[in-house]
N, C-alpha and C positions, 0 to 999 in steps of 0.2 A: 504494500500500500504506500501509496507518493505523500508528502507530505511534506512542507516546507520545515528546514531545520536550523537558517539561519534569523536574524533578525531581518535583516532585508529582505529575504524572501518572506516574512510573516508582514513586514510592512506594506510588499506589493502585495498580499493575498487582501487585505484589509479592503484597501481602493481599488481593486481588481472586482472584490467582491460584489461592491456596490452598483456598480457597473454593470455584473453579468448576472446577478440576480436579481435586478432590475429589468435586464431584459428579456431572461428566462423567464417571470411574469408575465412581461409584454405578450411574449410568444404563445403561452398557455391562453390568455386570454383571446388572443387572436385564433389561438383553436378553435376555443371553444366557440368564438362567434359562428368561423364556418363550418362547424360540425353541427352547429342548432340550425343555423340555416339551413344548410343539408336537411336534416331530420324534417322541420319547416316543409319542405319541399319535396318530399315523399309522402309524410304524412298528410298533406294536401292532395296531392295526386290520387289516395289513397280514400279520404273522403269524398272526393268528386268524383269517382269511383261508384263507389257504393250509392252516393246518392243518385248518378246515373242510372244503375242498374235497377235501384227499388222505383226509378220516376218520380223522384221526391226534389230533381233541380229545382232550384228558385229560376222565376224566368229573369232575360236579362245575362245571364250566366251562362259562357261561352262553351260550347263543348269540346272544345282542342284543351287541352290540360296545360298549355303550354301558354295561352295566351287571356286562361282563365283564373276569375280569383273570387276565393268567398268573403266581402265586406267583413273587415268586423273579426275572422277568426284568426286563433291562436291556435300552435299546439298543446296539448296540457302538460303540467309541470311532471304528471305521475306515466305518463307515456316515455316521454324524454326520460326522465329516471331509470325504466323497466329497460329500454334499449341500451343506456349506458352501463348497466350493472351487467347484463348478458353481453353486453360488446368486455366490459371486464374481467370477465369471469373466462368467458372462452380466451381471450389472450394470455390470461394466469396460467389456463392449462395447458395450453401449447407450451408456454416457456417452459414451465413443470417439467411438461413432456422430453424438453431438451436437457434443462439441466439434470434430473434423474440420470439418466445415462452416460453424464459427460465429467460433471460433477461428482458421483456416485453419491447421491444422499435422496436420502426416503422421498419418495412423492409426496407426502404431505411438508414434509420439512422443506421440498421444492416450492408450493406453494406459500408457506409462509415466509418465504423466502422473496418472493412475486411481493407481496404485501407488503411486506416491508419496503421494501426498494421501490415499487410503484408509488407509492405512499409517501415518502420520502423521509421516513422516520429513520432509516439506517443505522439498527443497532449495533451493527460490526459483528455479530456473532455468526454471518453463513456470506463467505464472500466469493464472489466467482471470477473465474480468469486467473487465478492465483498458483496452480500449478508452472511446472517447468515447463512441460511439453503437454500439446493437447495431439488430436488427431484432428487433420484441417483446419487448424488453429486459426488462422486468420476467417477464415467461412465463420466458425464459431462465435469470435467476437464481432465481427457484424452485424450477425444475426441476435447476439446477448444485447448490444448497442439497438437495434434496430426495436428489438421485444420491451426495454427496458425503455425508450423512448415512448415507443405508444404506449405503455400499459402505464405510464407517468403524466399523461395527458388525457387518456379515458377514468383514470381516477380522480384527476384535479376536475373534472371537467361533472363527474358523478357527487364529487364530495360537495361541491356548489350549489349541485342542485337538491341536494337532501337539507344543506344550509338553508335553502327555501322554504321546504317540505317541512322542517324544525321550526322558522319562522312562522308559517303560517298556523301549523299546531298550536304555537305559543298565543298567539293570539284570537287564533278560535277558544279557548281556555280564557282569556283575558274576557273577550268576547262575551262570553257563556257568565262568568262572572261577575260582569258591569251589567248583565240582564238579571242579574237574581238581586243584584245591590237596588236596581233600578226599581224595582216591582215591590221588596220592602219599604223604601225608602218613600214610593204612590201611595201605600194601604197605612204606611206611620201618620204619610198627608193625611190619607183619605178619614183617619180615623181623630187625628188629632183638630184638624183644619176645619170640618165643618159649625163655623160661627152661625148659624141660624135656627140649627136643632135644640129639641126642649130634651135634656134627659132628665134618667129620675131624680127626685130631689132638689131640682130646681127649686119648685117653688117654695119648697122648706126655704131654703139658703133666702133667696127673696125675701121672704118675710122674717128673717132676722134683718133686714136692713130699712124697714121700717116699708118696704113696699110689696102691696096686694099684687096678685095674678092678673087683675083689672087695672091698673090703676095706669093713668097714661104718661105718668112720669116717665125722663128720658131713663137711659139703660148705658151702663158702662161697660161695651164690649172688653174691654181689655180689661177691667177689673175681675169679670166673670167670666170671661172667656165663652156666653155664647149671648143667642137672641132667641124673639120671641121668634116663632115661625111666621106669620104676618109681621113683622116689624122692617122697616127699609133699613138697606146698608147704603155704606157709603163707597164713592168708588176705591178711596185710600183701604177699607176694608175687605174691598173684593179685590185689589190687588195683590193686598199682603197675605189672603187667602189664597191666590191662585198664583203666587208666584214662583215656584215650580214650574208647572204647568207655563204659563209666560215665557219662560226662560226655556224653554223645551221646542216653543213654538218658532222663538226667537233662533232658538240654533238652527232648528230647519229651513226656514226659512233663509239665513246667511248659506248653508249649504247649497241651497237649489242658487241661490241668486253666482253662485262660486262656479255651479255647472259642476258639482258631483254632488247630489242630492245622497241622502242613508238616512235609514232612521237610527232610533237611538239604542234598543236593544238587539237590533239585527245587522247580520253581517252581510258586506258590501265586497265589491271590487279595490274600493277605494280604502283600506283598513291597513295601509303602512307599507305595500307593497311595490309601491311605484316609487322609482327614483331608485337611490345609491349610488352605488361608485364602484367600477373595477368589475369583475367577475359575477359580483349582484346584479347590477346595473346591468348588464347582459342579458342577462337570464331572466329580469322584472321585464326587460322591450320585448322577447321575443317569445315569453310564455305564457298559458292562462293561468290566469289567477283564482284558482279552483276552490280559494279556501268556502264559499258559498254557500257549495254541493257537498258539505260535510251535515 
């Protein structure tokens, strides 16, 4: 194994690093752009397809595959996942397949072998090329370089998109939670807030304060906290009664006027998924955002 042993050679490894890891980044993402477009563009072909065959085209939509397109769709996050996991899996084993034999060490210790190194976790314990002499030595490391290349780009490219699949989990959870908060927090309203109802006992508590059930004296809502049921409010108490509710209407309304309309206990398109940066940012342009359909 190479490894720099002086100072100078540790100082150019430093800013050397910055540099090539930087654009080993670059690279992966640029994969992964057009391997989703790729996917994008089968999985398209593929729908317009099927919807040709059942007769279910939208009209308007071209029947050449090539110069047609469906307004509007995405592929989904959990399709793209299932095709990079199985594009993973089978390159594991093929590599498996070669180092078993060449390598001499167990198939399975081949494949955790694939994982690690695709991974880029590199714990030094199973390394390859290490011998003196192989047979076809040079074919071998090509093909170790070749295997070890994509199966470090179909994982970077799968571990992103589960990063997704994580996020939107989190937030459906999040979701499901702000709706159970939201429903106690109506029925605390619903039960504490109504200022106009007679409950029991009113009218005891009333006539310790020197006033009858008839009597047309005013009424201090805030001292007692209710009214008579015929009695007017005022709009300062039908505000501060419905303010909630207000505030609820009020955020709906800033949403639609925004041009992403949701309500408030249910889950939306729009739920934190759009934007980012880097390898996110990819994967939020050119996927659906399915968290909805849970």
């Amino acid at each position: 194994m190479t490894t720099p042993v002086t100072v100078a050679g540790k100082i150019f490894l430093i800013f050397y690093g910055l540099l090539g890891c930087a654009a080993t980044i670059l690279f992966f993402n640029l994969f992964l752009e057009r391997i989703i477009t790729l996917l994008a563009v089968v999985m398209k072909a593929v729908r317009l397809r099927r919807l040709r065959t059942s007769g279910l085209l939208p009209p308007g939509i071209c029947q050449d595959f090539a110069a047609s397109a469906l307004p509007g769709w995405k592929p989904s996050v959990y399709h793209v996942m299932l095709i990079l996991g199985l594009s993973s899996i089978v390159i594991s084993c093929c590599a498996s397949a070669m180092y078993t034999p060449v390598e001499g060490w167990a198939y399975l210790d081949s494949l955790y072998f694939c994982f690690v190194t695709f991974s880029t976790i590199g714990f030094g314990d199973l390394v390859s090329s290490q011998s003196a002499v192989y047979g076809y030595q040079s074919l071998y490391r090509l093909a170790n370089c070749l295997f070890i290349l994509a199966g470090v780009c179909c994982i970077y490219s799968l571990f992103n998109v589960i990063s997704i699949v994580i996020k939107q989990v989190l937030n459906w959870m999040l979701g499901k939670m702000s709706c159970l908060c939201c429903q106690r927090c109506n029925k605390a309203n619903a039960f504490l807030g109504r200022r106009n109802a007679i409950r029991p006992g009113s009218r005891l508590r009333k006539g310790r304060f020197g006033q009858t059930p008839d009597s047309d004296g005013p009424c201090d809502s805030d001292t007692e906290g209710r009214r008579l049921s015929g009695e007017m409010i005022s709009m300062r108490d039908l505000t501060g009664s419905n303010k909630i509710s207000l505030a609820i209407m009020q955020k709906q309304l800033s949403e639609s006027a925004n041009g992403y309309p949701r309500t408030v206990c249910g889950s939306s398109r729009q739920n934190g998924f759009s934007g980012g940066v880097g390898a996110l940012g990819i994967m939020n342009n050119r996927l659906a955002e399915t968290s909805d359909s849970r």
